[in-house]
C-alpha positions as CSV (number, residue, x, y, z in Angstrom):
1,X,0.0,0.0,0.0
2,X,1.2,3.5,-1.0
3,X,0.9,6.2,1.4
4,X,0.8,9.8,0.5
5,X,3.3,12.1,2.3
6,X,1.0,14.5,3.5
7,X,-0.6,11.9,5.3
8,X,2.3,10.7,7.2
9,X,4.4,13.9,7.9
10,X,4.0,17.9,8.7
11,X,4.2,19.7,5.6
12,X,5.1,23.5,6.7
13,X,9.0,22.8,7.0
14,X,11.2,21.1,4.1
15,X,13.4,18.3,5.6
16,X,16.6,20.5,5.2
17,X,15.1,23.0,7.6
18,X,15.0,20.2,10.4
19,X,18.5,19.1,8.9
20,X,20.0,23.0,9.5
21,X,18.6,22.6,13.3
22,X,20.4,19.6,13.8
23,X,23.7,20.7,12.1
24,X,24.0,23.9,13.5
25,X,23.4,21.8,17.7
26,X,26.1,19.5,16.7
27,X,28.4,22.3,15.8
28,X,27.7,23.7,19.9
29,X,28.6,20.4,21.2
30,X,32.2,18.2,21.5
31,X,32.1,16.3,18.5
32,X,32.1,12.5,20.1
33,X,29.2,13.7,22.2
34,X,25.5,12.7,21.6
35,X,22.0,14.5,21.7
36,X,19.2,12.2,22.5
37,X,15.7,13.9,22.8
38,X,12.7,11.7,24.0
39,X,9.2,12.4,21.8
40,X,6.2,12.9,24.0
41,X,4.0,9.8,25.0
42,X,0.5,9.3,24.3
43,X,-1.6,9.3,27.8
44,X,-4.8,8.4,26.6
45,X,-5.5,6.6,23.2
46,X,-8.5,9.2,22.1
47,X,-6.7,12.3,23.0
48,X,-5.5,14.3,20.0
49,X,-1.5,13.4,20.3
50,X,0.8,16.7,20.6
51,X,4.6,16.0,20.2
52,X,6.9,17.9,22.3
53,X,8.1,20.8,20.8
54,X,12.0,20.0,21.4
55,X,11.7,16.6,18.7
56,X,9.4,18.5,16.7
57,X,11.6,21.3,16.7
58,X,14.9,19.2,15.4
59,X,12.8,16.1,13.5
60,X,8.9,17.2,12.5
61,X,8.3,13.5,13.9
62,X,4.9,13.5,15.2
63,X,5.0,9.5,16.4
64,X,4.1,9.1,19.7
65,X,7.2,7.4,22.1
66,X,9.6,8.5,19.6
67,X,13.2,9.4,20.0
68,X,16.0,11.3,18.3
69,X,19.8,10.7,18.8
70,X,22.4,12.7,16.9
71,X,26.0,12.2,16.8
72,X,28.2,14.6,14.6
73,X,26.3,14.3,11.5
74,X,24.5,11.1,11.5
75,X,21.2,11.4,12.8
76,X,18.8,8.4,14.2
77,X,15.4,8.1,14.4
78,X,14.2,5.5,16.9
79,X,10.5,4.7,16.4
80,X,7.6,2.2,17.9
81,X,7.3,-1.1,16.3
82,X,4.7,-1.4,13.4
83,X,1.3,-1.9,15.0
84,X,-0.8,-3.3,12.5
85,X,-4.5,-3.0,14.8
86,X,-3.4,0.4,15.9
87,X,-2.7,1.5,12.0
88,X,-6.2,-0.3,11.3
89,X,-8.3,2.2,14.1
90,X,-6.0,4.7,13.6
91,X,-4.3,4.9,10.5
92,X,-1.3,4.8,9.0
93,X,2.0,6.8,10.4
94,X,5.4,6.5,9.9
95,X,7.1,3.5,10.9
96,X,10.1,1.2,10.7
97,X,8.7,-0.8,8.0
98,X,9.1,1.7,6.0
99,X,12.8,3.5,6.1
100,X,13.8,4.6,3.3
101,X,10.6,6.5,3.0
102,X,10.6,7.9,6.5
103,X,14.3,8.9,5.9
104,X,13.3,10.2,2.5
105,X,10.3,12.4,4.4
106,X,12.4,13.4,7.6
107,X,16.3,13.8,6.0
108,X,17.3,11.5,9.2
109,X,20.7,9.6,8.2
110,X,18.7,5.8,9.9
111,X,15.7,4.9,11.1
112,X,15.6,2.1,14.1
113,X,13.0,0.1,16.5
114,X,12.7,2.2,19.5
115,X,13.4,-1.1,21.2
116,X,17.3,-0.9,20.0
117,X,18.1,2.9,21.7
118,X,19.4,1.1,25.2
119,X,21.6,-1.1,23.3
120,X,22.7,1.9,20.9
121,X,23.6,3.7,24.0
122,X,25.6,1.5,26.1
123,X,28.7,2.7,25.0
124,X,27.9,6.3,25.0
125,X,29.8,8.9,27.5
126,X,28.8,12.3,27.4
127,X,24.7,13.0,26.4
128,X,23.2,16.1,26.4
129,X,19.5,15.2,27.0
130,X,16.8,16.4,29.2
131,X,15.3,12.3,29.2
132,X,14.9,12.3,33.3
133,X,15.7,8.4,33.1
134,X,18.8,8.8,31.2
135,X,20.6,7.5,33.8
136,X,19.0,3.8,33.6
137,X,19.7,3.5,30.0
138,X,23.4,4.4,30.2
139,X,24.7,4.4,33.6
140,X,28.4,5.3,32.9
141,X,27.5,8.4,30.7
142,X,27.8,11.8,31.6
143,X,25.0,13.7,31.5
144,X,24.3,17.6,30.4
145,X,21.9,19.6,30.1
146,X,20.1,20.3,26.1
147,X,17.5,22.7,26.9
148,X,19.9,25.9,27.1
149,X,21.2,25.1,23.5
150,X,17.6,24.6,22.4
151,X,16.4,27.9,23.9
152,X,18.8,29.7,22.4
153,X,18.5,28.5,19.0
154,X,15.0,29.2,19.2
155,X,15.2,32.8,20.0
156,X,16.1,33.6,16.4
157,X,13.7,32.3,13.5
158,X,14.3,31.3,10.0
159,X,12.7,32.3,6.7
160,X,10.1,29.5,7.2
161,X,9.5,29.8,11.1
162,X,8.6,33.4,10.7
163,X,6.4,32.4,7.6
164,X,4.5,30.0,9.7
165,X,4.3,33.0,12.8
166,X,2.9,35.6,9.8
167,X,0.1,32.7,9.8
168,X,-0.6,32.5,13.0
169,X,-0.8,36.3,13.8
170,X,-3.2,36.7,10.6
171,X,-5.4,33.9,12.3
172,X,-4.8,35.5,15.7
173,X,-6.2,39.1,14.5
174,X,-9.0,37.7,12.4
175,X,-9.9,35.8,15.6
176,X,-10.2,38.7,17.6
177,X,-11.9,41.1,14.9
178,X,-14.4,38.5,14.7
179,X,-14.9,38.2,18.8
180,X,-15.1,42.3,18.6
181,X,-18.4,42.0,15.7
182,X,-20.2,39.5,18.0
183,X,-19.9,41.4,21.4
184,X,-23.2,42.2,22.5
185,X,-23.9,42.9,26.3
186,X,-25.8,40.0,27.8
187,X,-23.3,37.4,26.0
188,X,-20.8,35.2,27.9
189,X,-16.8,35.4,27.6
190,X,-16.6,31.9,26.6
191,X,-18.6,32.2,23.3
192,X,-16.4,34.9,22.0
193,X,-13.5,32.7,22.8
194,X,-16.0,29.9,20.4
195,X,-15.6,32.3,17.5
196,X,-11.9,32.4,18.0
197,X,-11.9,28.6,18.2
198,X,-13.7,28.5,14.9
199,X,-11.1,30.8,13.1
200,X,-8.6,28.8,14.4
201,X,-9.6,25.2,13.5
202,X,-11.2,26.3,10.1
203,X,-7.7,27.4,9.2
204,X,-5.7,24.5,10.0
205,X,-4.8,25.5,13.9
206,X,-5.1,22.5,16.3
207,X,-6.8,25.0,18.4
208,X,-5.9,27.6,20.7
209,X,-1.8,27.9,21.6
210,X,-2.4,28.3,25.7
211,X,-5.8,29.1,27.7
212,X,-7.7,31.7,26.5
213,X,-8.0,35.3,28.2
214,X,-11.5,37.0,28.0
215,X,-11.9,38.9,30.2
216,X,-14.8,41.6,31.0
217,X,-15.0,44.3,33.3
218,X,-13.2,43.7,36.3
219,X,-12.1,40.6,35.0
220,X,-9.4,41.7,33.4
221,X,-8.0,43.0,36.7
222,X,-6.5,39.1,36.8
223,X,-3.3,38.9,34.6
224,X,-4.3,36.0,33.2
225,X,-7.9,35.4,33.8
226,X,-9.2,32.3,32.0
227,X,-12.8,31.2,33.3
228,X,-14.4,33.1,30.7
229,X,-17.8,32.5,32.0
230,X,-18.8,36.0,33.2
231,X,-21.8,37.6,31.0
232,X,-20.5,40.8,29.0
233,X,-22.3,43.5,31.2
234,X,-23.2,47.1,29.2
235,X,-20.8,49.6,30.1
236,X,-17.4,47.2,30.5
237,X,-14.1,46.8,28.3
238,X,-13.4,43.2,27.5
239,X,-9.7,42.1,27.2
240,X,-9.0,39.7,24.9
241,X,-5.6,37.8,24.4
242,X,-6.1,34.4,22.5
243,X,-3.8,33.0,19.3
244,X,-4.0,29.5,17.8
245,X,-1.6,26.6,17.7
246,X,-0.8,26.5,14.6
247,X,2.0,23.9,12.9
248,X,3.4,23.9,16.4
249,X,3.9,28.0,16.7
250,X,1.9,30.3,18.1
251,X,1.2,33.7,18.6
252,X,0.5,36.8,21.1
253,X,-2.9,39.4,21.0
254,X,-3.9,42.2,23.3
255,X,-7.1,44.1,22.3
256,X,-9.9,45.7,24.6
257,X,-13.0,47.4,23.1
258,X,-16.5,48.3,25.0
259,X,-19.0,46.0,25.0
260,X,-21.8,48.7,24.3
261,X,-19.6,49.3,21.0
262,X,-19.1,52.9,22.1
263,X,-15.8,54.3,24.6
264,X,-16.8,56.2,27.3
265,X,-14.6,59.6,27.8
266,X,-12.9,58.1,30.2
267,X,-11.7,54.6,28.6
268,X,-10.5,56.5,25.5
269,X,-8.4,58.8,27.5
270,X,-6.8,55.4,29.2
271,X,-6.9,52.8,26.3
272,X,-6.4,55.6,24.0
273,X,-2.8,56.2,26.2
274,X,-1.5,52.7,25.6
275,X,-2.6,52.6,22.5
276,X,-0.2,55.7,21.6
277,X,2.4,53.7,23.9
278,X,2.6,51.2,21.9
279,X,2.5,53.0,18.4
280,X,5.5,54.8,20.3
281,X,7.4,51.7,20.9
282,X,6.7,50.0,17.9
283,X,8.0,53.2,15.7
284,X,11.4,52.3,17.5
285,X,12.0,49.2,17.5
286,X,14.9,48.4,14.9
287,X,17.9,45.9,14.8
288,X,21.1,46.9,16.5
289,X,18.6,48.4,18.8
290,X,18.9,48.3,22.6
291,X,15.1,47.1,24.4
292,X,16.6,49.8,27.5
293,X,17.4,52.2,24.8
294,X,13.9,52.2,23.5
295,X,12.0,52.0,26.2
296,X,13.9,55.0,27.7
297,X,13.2,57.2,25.0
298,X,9.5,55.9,24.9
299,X,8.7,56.9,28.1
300,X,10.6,60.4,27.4
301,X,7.7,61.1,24.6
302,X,4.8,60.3,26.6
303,X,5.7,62.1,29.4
304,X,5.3,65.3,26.9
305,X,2.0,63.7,26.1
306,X,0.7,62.9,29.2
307,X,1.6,66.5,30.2
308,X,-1.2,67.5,27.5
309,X,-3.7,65.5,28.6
310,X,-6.5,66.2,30.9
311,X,-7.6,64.2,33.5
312,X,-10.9,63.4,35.1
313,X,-9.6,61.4,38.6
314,X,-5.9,62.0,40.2
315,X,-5.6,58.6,40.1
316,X,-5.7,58.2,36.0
317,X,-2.7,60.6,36.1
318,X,-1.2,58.6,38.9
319,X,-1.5,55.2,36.6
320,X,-0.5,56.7,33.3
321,X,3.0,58.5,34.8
322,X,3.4,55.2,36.3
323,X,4.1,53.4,33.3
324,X,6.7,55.7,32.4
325,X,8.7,53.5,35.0
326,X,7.2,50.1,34.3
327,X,9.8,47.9,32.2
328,X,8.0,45.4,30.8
329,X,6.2,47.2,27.8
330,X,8.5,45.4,25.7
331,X,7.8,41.9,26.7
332,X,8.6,37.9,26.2
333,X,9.8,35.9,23.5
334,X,6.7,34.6,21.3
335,X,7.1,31.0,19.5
336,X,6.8,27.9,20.0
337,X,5.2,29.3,23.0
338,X,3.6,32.2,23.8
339,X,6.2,33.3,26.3
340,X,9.0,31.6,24.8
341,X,12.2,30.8,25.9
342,X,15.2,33.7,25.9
343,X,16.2,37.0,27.4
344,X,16.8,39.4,24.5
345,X,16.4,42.6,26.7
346,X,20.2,42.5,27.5
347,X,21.3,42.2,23.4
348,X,21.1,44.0,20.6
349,X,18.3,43.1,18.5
350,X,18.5,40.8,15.9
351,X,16.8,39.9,12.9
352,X,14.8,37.2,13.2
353,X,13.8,38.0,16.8
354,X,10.0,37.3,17.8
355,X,8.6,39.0,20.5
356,X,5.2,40.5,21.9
357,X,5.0,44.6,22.5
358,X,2.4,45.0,25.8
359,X,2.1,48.4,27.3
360,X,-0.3,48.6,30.4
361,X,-1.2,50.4,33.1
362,X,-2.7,49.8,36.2
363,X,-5.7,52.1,38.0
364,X,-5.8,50.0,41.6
365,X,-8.9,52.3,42.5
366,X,-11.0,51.0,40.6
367,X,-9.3,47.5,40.2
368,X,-9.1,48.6,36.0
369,X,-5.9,46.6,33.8
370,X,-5.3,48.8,30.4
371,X,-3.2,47.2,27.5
372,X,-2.8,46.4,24.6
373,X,-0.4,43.9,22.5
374,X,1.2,42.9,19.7
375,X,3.3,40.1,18.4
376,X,6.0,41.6,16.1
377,X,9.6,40.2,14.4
378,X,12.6,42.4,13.9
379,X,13.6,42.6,10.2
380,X,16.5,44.2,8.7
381,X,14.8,47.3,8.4
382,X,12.6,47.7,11.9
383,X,9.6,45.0,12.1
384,X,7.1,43.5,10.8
385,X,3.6,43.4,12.6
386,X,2.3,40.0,12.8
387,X,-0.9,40.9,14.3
388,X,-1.5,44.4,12.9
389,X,-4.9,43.3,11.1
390,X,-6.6,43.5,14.7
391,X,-8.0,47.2,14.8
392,X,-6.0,49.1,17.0
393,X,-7.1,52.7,16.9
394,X,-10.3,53.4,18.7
395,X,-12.3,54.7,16.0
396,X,-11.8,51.4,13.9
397,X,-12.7,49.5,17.0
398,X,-16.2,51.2,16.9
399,X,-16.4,51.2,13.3
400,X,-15.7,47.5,13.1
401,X,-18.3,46.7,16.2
402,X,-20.9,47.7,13.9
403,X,-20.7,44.8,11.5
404,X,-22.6,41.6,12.3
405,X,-20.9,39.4,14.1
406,X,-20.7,35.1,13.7
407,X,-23.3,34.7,16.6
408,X,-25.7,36.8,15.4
409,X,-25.3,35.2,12.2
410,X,-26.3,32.3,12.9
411,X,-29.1,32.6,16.1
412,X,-30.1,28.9,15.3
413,X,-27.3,27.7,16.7
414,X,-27.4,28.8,19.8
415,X,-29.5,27.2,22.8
416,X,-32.7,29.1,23.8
């Protein structure tokens, strides 16, 4: 029986991607060393199977149990036997029957039964793994860390990482336009998180890339509120931060808008604050580029502004001059996590570089959390937006609250 590629292995990365990974690891390590990397086990046989991101990240393998070793430049894959009765309920996936086409598919120098790696490693005597029973499968090895080399490869994406990211944040923005044309008062959190769901799975996503934050009123007090079962009260801001998983990469949202459809004075003069934050930020942001640097002369503009502005309570000018102090508008690493793995606040920026843009503010008085974010990459000429397509500026939010939402659209499927 032929099987056709796609239905075996991913399809977003060619094998010579995975191939540079693994080349440019063994170049960090002693060359008589060996990587070994252990693929996530399947808990339950009906849940949907989700490899770890480390074997994904060097092989694309999505086999359940499997395992990775590379020395210098050979590389072996170490799969499950065949299981016929499992292939028959499940279908087919790559195996060891099969070699020269899973080596074809994954650019992997062998292929091997899983049940050979102990024997393959008995002889081993320096591994850099992060397997926490190593130690049973070669006793007289020494044993280092992987994860730092990993996280620090990751920090900086290629060509087709960031192509797969540019994805993500369109689905991410289209999510959230959508959850602001369906707010109506009366609603509940979770079925504007639904609409997001729908964006994401209709577009390939496996669903969303962490727990989602909706969060209403004083909801969004909690950093990262994720009930999402309060019902969207007239008057409130909604926060929403929600991106999909999509081919293993994810990506990062901040957007608030009334749920009446209409800013009151007051939550323009706030949102509208850290919305002009982060335009501020985002105009500065190039490579070579210090995050201190920026910041700093962020927070040296909007003082001038906020020295403009008018405000209603003390307490609004106490929380906006406070985030002239706060550090973290320029935030994590975004990847194959949301907050991703890497410090590049202490580096120059680099090309390449992923990471999420949140200014916020906090009014304690009134137990109100203001932000906004954005997921963007460094380029050679400043950034790219990932997630611009999300109305930012207040007046499109309005604008765009007007259209007819998904849930409106289609009453009949929602429970009397």
């Amino acid at each position: 029986m032929t099987i056709e590629p796609i239905a075996l292995f991913q399809t977003h990365f060619p094998s010579n991607e995975f191939a540079r990974r693994r080349q440019y690891l063994t170049d960090q390590v002693e060359t008589q060393t060996l990587v070994l990397l252990s693929g996530k086990k399947r808990e339950h046989d009906l849940e949907s199977f989700r490899q770890s991101n480390d074997l994904f990240y060097l092989s694309g393998v999505e086999v359940p149990d499997a395992c990775l070793t590379i020395r210098a430049s050979e590389t072996t894959l170490y799969l499950p036997a065949h299981d016929p009765g499992q292939e028959r309920t499940e279908g087919p996936t790559l195996n060891v029957d099969r070699p020269d086409q899973v080596a074809e598919l994954t650019g992997v120098s062998r292929v091997r039964q899983l049940s050979d790696l102990a024997e393959d490693l008995a002889t081993v005597k320096v591994v850099y793994t992060d397997q926490p029973d190593i130690e049973e499968i070669c006793p007289d090895a020494e044993i280092r860390p992987l994860s730092p080399l990993l996280r620090s490869m990751r920090m900086i994406k290629s060509a087709a990482e960031i192509e797969v990211m540019r994805i993500a944040g369109q689905l991410t923005a289209m999510a959230v336009t959508e959850a602001m044309k369906s707010t109506r008062a009366g609603f509940i959190e979770y079925q504007l998180g639904a609409v997001a769901d729908y964006v994401f799975r209709l577009n390939g996503a496996r669903g969303g890339g962490y727990p989602a934050i909706i969060a209403s009123g004083s909801n969004a007090w909690y950093g990262h509120y994720s009930r999402n079962d309060s019902q969207l009260t007239d008057g409130d801001l909604i926060l929403m931060d929600y991106a999909p998983d999509y081919a293993y990469y994810t990506s990062d949202i901040g957007r608030m808008w009334p749920v009446n459809g209409t800013f009151t004075s007051d939550q323009r003069l706030l949102y509208g604050f850290i919305v002009e934050y982060h335009k501020a930020l985002l105009k500065r942001i190039q490579p070579g580029e210090m995050a201190t640097g920026i910041m700093d002369q962020t927070a040296a503009e909007m003082e001038t502004v906020i020295n403009q502005m008018t405000f209603t309570k003390p307490h609004y000018e106490k929380a906006v001059r406070g985030a002239l102090e706060f550090r973290g508008h320029l935030s994590h690493c975004v990847g194959m996590e949301v907050h991703d793995h890497g410090n590049y606040r202490e580096l120059p920026l680099e090309p390449g570089l992923v990471f999420s843009i949140d200014p916020m503010i906090w009014v304690p008085e009134e137990r109100l959390y203001i932000r906004v974010e954005d997921t963007v990459v460094v380029t050679e000429n400043g950034i790219e937006n990932l997630t611009r397509l999300a109305p930012l500026e207040l007046d499109d939010v309005e604008e765009t609250m007007k259209s007819t939402g998904m849930i409106e659209t289609f009453p009949h499927l929602l429970l009397p």
